[in-house]
Backbone bond lengths (Angstrom), bond angles and torsions (degrees), N, CA, C in turn:
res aa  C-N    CA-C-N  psi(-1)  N-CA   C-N-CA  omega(-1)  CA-C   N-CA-C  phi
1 X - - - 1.463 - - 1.531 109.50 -
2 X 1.005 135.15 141.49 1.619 152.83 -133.08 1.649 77.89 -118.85
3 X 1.652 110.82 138.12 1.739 117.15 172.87 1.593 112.50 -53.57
4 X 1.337 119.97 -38.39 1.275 98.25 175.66 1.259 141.02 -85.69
5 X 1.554 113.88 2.21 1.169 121.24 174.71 2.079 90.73 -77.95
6 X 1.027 123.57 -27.15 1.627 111.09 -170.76 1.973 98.63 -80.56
7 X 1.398 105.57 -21.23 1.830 108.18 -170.76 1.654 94.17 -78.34
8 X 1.472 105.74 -42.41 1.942 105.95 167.94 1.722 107.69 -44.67
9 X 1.350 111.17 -59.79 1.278 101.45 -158.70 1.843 129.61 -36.96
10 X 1.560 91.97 -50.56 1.388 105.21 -167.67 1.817 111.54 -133.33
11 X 1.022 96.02 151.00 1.731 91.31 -158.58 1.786 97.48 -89.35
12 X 1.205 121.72 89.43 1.320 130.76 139.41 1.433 153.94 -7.99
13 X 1.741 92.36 -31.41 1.327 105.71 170.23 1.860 118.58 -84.88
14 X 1.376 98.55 -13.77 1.604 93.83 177.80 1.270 127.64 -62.61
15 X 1.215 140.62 135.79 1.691 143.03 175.52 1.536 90.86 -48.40
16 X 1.141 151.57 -17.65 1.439 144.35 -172.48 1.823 123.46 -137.16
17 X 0.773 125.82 162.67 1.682 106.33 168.85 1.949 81.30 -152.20
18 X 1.160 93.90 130.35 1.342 120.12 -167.13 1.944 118.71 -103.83
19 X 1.107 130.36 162.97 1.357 137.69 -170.96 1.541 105.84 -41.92
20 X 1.470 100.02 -48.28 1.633 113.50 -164.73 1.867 98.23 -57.07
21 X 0.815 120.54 -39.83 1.648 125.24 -160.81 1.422 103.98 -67.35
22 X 1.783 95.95 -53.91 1.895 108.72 175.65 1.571 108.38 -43.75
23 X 1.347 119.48 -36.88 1.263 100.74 176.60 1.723 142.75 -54.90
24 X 1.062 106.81 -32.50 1.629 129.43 154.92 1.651 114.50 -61.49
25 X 1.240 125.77 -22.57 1.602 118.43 -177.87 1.135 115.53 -53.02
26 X 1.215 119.30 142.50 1.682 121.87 -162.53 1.809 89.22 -118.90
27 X 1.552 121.22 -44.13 1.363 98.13 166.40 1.908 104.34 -145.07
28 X 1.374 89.59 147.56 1.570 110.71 177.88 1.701 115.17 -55.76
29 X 1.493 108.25 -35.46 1.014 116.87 172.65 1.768 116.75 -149.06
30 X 1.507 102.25 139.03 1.511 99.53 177.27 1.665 114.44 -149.14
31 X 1.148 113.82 136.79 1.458 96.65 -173.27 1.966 91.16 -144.54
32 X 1.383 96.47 135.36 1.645 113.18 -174.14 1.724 97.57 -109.16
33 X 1.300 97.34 104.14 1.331 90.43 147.25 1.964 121.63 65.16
34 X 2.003 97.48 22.82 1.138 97.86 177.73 1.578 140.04 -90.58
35 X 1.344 120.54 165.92 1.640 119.84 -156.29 1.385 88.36 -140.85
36 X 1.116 110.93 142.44 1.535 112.78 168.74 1.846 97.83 -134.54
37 X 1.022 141.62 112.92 1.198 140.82 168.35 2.080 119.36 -121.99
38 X 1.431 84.12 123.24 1.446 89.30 -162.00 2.155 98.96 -104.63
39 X 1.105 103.69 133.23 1.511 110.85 174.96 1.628 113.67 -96.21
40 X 1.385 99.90 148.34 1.422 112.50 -178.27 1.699 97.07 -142.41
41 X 1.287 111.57 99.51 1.552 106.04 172.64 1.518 101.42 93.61
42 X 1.478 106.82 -133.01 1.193 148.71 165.34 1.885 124.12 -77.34
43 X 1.647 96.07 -32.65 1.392 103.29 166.01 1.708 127.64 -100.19
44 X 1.508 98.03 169.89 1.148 98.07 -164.78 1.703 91.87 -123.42
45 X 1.411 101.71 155.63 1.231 114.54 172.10 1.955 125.34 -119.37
46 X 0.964 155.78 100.57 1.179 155.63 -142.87 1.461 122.53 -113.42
47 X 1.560 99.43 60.46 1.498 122.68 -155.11 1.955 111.32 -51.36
48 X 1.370 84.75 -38.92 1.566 108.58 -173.16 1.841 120.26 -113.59
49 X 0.965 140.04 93.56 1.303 129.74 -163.81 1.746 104.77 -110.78
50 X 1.206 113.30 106.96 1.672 137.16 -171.61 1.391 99.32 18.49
51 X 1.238 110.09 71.73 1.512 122.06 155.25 1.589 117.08 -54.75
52 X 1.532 131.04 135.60 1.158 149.93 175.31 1.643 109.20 -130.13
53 X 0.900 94.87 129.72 1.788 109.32 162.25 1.381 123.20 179.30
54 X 0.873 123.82 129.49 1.893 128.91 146.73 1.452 132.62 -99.31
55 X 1.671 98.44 138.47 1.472 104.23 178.64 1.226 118.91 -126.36
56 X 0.963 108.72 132.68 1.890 104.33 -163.03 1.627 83.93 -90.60
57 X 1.587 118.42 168.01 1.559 127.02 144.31 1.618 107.99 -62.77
58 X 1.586 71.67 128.26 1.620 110.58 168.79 1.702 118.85 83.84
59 X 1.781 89.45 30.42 1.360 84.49 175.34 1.603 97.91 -113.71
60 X 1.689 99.29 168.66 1.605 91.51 178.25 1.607 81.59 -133.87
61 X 1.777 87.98 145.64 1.419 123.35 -157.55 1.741 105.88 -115.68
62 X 1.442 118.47 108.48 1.463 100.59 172.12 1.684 110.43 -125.09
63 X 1.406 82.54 151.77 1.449 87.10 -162.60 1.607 118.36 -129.53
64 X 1.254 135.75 107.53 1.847 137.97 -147.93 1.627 88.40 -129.71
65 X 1.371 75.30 149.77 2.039 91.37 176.97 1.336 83.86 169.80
66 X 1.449 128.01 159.68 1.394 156.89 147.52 1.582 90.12 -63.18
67 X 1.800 63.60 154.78 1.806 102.32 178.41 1.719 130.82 -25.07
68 X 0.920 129.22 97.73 1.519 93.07 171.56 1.627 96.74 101.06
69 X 1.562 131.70 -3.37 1.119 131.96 166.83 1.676 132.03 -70.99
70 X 1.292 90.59 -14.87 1.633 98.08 -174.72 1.135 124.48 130.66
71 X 1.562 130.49 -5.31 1.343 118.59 -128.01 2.220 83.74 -110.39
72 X 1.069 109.38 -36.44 1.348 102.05 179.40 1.654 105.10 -71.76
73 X 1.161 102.18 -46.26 2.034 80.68 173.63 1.387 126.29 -70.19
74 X 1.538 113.84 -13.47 1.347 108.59 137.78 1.340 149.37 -45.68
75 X 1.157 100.64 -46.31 1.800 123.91 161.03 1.225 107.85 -62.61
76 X 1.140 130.83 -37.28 1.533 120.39 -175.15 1.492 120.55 -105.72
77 X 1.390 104.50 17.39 1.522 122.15 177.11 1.538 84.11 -99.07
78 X 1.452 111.04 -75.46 1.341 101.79 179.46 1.666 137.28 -44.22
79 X 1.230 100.68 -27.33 1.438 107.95 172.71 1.743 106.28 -67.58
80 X 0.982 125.03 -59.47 1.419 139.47 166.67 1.744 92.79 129.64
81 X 1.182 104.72 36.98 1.756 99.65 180.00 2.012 96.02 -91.61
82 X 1.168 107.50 -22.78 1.585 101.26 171.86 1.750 103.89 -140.34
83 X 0.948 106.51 146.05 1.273 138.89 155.23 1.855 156.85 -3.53
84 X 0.865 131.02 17.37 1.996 136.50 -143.04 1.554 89.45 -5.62
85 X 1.031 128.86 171.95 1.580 151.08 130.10 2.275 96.00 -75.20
86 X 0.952 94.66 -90.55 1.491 121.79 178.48 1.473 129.57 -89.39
87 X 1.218 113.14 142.99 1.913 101.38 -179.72 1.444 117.00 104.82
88 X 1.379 121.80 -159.51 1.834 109.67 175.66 1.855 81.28 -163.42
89 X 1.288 81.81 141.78 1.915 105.26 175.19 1.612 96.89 -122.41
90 X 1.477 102.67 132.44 1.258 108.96 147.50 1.614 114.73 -125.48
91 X 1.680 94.59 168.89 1.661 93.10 -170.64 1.710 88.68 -150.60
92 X 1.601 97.74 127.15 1.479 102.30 -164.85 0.968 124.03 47.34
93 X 1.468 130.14 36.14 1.524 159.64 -147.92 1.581 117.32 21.98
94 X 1.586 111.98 14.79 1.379 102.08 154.46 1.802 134.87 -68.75
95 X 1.121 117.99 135.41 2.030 104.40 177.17 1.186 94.40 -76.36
96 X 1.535 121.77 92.91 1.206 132.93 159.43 1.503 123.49 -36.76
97 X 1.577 91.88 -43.13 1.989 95.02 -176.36 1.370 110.67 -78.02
98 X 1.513 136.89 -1.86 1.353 131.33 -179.11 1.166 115.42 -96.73
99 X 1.582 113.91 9.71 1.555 117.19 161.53 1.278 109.07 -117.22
100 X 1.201 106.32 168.73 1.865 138.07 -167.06 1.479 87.85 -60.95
101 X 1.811 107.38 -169.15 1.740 115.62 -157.47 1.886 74.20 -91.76
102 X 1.239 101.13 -64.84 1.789 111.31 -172.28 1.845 113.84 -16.32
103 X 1.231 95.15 -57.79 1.613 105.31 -173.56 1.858 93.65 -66.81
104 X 1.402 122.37 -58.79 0.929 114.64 -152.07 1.815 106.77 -69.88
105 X 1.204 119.54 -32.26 2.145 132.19 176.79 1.664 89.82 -63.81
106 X 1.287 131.43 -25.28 1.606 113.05 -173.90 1.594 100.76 -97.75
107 X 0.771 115.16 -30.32 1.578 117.47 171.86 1.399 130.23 -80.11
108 X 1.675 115.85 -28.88 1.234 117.22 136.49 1.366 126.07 -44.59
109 X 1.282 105.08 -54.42 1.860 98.39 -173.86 1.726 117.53 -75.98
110 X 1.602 95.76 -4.05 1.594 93.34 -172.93 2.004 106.59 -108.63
111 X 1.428 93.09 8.17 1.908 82.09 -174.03 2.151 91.69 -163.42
112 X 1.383 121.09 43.35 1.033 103.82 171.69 1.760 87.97 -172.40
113 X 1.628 104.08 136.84 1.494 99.13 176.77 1.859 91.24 -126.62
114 X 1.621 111.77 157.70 1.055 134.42 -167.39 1.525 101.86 -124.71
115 X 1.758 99.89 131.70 1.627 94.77 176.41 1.536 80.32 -128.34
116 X 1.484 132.42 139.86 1.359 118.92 178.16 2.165 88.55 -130.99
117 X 1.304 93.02 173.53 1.748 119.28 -146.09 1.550 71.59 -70.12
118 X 1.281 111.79 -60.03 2.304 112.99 -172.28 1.375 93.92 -70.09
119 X 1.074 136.54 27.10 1.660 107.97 -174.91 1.216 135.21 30.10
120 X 1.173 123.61 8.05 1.407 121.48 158.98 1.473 116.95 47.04
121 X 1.327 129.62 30.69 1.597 122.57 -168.20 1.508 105.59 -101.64
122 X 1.487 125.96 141.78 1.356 128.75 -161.44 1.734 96.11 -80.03
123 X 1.004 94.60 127.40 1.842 110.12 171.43 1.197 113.67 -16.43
124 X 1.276 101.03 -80.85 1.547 143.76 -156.73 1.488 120.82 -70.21
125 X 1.766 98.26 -13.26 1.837 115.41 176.48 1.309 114.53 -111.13
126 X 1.238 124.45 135.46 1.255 138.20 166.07 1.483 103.74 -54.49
127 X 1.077 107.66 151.35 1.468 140.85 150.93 1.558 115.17 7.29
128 X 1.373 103.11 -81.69 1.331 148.05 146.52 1.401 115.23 -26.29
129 X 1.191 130.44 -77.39 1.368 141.21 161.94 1.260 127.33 -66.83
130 X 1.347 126.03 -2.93 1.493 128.85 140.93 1.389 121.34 -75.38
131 X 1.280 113.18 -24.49 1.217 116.65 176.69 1.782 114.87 -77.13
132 X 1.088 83.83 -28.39 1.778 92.93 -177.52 1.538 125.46 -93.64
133 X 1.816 89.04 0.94 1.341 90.96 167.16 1.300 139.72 -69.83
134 X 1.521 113.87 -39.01 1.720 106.48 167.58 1.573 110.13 -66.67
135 X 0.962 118.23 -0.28 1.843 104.64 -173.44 1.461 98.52 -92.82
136 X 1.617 116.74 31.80 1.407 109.27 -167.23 2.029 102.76 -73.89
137 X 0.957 117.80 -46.14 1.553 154.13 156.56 1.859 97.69 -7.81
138 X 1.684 122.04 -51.96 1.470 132.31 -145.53 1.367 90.25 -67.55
139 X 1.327 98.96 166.85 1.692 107.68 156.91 1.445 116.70 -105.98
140 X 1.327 133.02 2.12 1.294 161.02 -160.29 1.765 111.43 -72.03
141 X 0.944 131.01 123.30 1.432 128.01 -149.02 2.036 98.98 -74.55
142 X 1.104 118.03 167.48 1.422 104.49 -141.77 2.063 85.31 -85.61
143 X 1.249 98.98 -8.29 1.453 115.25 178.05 1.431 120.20 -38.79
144 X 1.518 94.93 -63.66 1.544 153.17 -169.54 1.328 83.52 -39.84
145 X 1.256 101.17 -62.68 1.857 126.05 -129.19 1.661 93.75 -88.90
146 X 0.954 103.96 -54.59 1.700 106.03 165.73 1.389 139.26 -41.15
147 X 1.789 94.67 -46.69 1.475 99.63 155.35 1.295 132.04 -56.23
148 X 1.517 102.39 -41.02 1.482 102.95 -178.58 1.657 130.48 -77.34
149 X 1.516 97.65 -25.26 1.386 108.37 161.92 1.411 120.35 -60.11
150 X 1.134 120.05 -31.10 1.781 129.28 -170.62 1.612 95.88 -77.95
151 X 1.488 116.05 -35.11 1.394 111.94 -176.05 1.224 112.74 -88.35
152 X 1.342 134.46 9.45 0.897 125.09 167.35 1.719 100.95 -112.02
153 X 0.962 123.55 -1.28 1.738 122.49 159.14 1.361 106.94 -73.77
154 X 1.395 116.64 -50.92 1.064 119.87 160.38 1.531 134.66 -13.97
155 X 1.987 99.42 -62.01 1.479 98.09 -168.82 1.750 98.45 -100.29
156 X 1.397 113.85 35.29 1.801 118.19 171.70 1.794 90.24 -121.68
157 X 1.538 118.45 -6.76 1.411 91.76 178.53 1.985 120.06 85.62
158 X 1.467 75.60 19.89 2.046 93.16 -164.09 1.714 112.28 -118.43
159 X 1.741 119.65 -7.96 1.061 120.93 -175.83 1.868 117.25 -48.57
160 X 1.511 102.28 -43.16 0.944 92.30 -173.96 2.237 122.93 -93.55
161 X 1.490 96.57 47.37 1.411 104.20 -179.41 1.783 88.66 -153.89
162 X 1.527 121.83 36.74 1.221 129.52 -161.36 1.920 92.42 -79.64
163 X 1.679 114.78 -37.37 1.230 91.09 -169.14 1.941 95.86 -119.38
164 X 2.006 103.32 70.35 1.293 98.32 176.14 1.334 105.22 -107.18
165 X 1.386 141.93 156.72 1.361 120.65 144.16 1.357 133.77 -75.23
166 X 1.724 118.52 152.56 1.140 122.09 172.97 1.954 117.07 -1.48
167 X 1.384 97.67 -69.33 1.249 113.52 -146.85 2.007 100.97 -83.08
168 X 1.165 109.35 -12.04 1.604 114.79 155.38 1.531 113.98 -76.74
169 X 1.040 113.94 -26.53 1.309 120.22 168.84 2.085 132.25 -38.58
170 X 0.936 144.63 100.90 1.652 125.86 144.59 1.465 97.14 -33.44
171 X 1.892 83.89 154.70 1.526 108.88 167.50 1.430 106.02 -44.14
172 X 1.195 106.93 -69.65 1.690 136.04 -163.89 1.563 100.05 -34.15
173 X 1.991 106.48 -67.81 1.651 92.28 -169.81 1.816 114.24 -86.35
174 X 1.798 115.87 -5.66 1.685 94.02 148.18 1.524 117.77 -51.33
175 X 1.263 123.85 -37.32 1.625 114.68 -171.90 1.045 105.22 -63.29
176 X 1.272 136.68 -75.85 1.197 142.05 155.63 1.446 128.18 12.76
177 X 1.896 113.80 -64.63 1.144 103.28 -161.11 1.839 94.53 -94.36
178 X 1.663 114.67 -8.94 1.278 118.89 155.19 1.571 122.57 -39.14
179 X 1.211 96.74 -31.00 1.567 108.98 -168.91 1.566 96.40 -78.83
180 X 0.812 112.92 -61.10 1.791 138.69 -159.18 1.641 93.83 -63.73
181 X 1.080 127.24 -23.57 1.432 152.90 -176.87 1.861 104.87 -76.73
182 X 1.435 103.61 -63.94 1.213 120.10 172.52 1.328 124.32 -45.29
183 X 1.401 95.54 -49.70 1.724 111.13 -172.29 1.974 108.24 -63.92
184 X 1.598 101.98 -32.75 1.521 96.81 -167.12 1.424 97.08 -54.22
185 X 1.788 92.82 163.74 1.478 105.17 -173.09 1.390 126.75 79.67
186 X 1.424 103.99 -18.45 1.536 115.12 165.88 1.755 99.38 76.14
187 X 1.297 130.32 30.22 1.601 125.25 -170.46 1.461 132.92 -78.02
188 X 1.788 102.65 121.05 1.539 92.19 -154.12 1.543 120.35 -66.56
189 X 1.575 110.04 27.71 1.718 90.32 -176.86 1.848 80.19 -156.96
190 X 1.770 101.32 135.20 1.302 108.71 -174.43 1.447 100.76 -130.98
191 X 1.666 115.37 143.71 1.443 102.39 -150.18 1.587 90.30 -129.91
192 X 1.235 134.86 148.51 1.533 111.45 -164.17 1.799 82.33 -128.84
193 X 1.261 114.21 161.87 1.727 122.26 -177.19 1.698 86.50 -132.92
194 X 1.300 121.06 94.48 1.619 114.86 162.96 1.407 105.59 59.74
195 X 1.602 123.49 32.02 1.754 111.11 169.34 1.186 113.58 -38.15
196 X 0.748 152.58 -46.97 1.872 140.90 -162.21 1.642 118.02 -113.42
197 X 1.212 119.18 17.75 1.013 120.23 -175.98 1.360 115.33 -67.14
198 X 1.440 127.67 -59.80 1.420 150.18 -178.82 1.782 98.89 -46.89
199 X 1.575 139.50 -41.37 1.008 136.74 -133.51 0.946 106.32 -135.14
200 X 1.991 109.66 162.40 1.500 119.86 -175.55 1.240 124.81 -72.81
201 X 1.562 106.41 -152.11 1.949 96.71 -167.09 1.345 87.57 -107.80
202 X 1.267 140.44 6.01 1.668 115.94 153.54 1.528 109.09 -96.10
203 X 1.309 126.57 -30.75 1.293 132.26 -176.60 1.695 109.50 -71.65
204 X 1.077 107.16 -48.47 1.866 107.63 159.31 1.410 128.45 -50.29
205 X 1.349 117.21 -46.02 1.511 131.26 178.56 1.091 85.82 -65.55
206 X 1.128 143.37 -90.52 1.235 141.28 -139.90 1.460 113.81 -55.32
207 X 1.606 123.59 -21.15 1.336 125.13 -174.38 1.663 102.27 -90.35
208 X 1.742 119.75 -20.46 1.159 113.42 -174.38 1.679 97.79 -91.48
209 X 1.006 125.34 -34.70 2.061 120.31 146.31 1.512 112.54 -4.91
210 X 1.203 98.04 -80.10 1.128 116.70 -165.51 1.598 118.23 -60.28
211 X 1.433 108.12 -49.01 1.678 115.60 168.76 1.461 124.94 -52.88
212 X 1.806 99.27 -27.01 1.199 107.63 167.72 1.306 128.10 -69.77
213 X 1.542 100.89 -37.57 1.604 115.41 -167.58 1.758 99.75 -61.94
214 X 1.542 106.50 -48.87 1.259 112.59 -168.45 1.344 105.63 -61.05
215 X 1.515 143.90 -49.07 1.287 138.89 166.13 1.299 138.32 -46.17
216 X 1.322 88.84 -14.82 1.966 111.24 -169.48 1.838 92.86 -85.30
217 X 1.796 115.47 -43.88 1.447 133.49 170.35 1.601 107.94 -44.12
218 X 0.839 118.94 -24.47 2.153 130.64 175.91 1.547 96.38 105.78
219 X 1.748 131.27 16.57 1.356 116.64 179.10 1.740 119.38 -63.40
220 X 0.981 112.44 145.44 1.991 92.83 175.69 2.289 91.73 -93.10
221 X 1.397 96.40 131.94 1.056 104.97 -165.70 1.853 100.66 -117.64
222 X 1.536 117.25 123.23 1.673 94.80 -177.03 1.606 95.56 -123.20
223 X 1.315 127.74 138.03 1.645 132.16 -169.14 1.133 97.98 -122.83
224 X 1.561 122.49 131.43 1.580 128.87 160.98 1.802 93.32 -96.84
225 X 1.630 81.46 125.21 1.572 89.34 179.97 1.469 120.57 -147.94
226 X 1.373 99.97 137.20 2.339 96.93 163.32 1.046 87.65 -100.40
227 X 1.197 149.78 32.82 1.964 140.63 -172.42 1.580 84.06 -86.87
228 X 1.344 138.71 138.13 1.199 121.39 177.48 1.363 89.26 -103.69
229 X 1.077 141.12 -26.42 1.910 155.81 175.73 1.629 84.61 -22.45
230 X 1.807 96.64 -69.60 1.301 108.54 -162.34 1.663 109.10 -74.69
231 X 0.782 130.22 -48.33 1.671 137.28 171.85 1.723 111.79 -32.30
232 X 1.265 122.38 -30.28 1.365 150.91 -168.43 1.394 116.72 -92.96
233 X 1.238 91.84 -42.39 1.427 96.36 -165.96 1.614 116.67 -56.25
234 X 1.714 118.99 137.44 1.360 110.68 176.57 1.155 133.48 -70.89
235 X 1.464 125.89 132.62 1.460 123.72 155.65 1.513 82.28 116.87
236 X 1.280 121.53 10.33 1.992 106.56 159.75 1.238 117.27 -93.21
237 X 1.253 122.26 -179.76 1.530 129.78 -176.03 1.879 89.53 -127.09
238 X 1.882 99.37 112.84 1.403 107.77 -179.42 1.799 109.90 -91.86
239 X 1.480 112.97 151.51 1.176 104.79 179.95 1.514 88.33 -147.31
240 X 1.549 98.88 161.88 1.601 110.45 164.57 1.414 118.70 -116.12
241 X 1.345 110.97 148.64 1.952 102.99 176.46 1.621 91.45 -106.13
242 X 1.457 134.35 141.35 1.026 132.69 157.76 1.343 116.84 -128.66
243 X 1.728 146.27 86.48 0.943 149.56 -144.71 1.096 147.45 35.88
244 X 1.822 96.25 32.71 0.964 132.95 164.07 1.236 129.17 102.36
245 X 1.495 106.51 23.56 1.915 136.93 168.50 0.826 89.89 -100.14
246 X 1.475 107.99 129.09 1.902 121.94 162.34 1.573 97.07 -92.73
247 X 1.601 107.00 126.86 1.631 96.93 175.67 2.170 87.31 -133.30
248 X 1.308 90.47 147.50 1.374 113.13 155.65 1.544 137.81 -56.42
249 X 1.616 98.94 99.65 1.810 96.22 -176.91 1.707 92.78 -88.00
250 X 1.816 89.50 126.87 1.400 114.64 163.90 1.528 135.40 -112.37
């Protein structure tokens, strides 16, 4: 599909793009032909080499390569936490990269959840209040918002360590409330960076549960993984990154 049939779809110019619009998305994720090349000095580095893919909602996407192959600056192209060099990304068929940081941090927090390998959870916040951190955005009374955060500790099995910090934490239930973290906002596309790497074989299962559960919900879900659990698993679409070509395992 040619960019302007996706600039037709949905009107762009609004300060918001709302539920009603998502309904027409043809894919959750799409990227033509992307490059991400990062400089150091005099050299160049070629993190991303004309990446292609589409993901419709409700597909789950896995994705394996060694170290250092690409696959997290993939994730964070897609997330919109970095940048294309070259090419065009859309996400929920917006061109994410043709807007400012502003448009793009509210739209992250309103249509994309992040589970990363460190969990990423702020020090200094409970349980509870990491979870409630992307819902910073709502208009929802802080009441509201509380409840719903607790219920989503709830469905990771974390309510009752709701006001622990990070660092009281196991590996297992930081992932966890990472997850529970992810989910706020209800966002239709959840992107995992090495979920299970750090953790055991009940603390892993239980996180690939959950990725499942969420995909089974119609989320489009994409995992960089050596989990072979997850690599295996039926009814995904497997891919490899190898120095930074995304190619299709068939």
């Amino acid at each position: 599909m040619a960019d302007h049939d996706y600039l037709d779809a949905i009107d762009y110019t609004k300060d918001e793009v709302g539920d009603d619009d998502f309904e027409r998305v043809k894919y959750a994720v799409k990227l033509v032909d992307v490059s991400r090349v990062y400089k150091t000095g005099k050299k160049e580095i070629e993190a991303l080499k004309n990446v292609n893919l589409e993901v419709r909602q409700g597909e789950l996407i896995v994705i394996s390569g060694r170290s250092g192959s690409g696959k997290t600056t993939l994730l964070n192209i897609i997330g919109a936490i970095d940048l294309v060099t070259s090419g065009r990304l859309f996400v929920m068929d917006v061109p994410i990269n043709d807007y400012d940081e502003t448009f793009r941090s509210s739209f992250r927090l309103s249509n994309t959840g992040f589970i990363f390998q460190s969990y990423n959870l702020v020090s200094t916040l409970t349980a509870l209040e990491n979870v409630l951190f992307p819902m910073q955005l709502s208009s929802k009374s802080l009441k509201s918002l509380q409840d719903e955060a607790m219920k989503l500790l709830e469905r990771v099995e974390m309510e009752h360590r709701a006001d622990h910090l990070p660092w009281q934490l196991s590996s297992g239930e930081q992932q966890r409330v990472a997850i529970a973290r992810a989910m706020a906002n209800d966002p239709p596309i959840i992107l995992a960076d090495e979920p299970t790497a750090n953790l055991d074989g009940e603390s892993g299962q239980m996180i690939r549960d959950l990725l499942l559960e969420l995909n089974k919900e119609g989320k489009a879900v994409i995992v960089m993984t050596h989990d072979e659990r997850i690599i295996n698993q039926s009814g995904c679409r497997r891919f490899r990154m190898e120095s930074g070509a995304l190619q299709e395992d068939v």
